[in-house]
VEXDOSE-387834 format. One record per residue (C-alpha): residue number from 1; x, y, z; chain. Coordinates in pm, 1 decimal. Layout:
<rs>
> NUM; X; Y; Z; A
...
</rs>
This chain:
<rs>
> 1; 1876.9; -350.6; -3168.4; A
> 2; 2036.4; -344.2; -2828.4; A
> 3; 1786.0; -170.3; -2660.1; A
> 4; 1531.8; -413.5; -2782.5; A
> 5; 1703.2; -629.0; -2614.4; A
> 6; 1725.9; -516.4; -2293.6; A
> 7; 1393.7; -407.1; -2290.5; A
> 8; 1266.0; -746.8; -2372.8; A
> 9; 1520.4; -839.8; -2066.4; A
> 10; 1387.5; -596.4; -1856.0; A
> 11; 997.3; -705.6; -1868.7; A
> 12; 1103.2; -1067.7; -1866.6; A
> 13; 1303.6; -993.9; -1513.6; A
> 14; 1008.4; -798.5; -1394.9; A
> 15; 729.9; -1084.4; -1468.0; A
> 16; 958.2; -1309.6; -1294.2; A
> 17; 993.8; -1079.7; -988.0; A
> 18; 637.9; -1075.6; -910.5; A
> 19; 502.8; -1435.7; -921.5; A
> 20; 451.0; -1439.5; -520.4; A
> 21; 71.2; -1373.0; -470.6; A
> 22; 75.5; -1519.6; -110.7; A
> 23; 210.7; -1310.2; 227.8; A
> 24; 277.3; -1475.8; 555.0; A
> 25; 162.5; -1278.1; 869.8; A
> 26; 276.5; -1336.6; 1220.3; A
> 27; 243.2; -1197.7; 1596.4; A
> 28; -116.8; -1160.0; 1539.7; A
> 29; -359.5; -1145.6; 1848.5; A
> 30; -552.8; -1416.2; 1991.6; A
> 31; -863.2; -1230.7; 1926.6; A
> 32; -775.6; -1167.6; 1550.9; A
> 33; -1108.1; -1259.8; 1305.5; A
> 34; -1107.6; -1350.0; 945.6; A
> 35; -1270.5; -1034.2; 887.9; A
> 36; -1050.9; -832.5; 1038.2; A
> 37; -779.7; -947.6; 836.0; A
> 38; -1003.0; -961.4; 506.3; A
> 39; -1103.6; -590.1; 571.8; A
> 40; -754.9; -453.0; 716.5; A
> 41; -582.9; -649.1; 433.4; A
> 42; -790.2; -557.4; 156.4; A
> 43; -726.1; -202.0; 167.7; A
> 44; -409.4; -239.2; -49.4; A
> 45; -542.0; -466.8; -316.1; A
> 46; -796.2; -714.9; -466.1; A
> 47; -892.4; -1001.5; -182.1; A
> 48; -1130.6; -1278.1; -143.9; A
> 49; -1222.9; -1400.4; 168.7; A
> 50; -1198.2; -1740.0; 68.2; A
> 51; -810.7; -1704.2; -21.8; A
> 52; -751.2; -1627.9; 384.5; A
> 53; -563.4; -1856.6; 573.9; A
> 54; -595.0; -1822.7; 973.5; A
> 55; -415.6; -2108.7; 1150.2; A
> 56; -584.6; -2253.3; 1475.4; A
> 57; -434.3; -2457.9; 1754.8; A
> 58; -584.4; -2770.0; 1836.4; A
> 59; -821.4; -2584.1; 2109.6; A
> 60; -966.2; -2381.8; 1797.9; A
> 61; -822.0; -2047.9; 1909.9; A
> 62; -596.3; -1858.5; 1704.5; A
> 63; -204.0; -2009.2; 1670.4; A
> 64; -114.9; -1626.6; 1562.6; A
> 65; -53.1; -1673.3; 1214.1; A
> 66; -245.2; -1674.0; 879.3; A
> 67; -123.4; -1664.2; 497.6; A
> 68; -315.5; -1453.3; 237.2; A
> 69; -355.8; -1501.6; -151.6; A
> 70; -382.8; -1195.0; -309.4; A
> 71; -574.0; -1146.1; -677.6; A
> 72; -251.5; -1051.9; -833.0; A
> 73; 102.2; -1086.4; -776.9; A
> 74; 251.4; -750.8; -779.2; A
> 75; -0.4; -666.7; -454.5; A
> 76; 224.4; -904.2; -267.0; A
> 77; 515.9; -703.0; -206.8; A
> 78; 362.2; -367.8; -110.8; A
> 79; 152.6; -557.3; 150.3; A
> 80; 450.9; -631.3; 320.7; A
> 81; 613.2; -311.5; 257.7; A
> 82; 261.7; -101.0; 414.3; A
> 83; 156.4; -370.6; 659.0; A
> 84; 496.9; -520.3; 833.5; A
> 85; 601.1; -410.4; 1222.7; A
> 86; 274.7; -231.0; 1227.8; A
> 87; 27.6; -234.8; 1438.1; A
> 88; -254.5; -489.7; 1386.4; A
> 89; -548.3; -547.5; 1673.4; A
> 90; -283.9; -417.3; 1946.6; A
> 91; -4.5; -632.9; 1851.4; A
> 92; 309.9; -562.1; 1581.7; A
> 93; 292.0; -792.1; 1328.4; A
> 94; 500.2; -906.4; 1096.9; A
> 95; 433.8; -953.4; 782.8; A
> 96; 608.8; -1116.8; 490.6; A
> 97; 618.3; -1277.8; 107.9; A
> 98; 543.6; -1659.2; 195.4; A
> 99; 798.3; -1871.2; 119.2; A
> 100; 745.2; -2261.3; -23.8; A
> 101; 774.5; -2386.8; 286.2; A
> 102; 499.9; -2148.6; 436.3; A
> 103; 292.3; -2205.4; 163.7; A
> 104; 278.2; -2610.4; 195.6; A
> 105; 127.8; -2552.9; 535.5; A
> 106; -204.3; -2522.0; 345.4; A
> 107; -155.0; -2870.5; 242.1; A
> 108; -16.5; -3017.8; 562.5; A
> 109; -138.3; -2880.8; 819.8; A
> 110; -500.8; -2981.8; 940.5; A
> 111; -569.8; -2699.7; 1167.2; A
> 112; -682.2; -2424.2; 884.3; A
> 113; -1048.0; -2385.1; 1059.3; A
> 114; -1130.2; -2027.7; 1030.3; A
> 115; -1556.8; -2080.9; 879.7; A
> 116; -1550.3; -2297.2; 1189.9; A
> 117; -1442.3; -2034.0; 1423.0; A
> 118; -1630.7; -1767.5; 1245.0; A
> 119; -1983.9; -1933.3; 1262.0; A
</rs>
């Protein structure tokens, strides 16, 4: 009965874990493109374009940092663990699980303009 238990305990703890599905990704060039993130990103798990967040300056050009939704939650942590302090378009970037604070720049911040850009 005890090892039920802990069992139970032990899936519970691992759904909890992995409920992050966004990273955070800084130091990025100034000449980064949503597709180059959507195609250099993608290679560790399901992506949608759509669910990539490049973050612009006021001029348009790129601030440097972007957030990405992945499809499912456990892809979150090995994207930081493959992609962080390596290099990205020339530049070591850094890469991260968003935290809430990161993530509520999709709803306050105004300069999220990357189909602009890209067109």
């Amino acid at each position: 009965m005890k090892d039920r238990r802990t069992k139970v305990s032990k899936q519970r703890l691992e759904k909890q874990v992995n409920q992050n599905r966004f990273i955070y990704i800084q130091n990025m060039s100034d000449k980064t493109k949503l597709d180059d993130l959507f195609f250099h990103f993608k290679s560790i798990g399901k992506l949608d374009k759509l669910n990539i967040y490049m973050f612009a300056n006021e001029d348009g050009s790129v601030r440097g940092d972007a957030l990405i939704k992945y499809d499912q939650a456990t892809t979150a942590p090995y994207a930081k663990l493959h992609f962080d302090g390596k290099p990205f378009l020339e530049r070591m970037i850094k890469v991260n699980l968003a935290t809430e604070d990161q993530k509520k720049l999709l709803e306050t911040v105004d300069l999220i303009d990357h189909q602009q850009r890209e067109s």
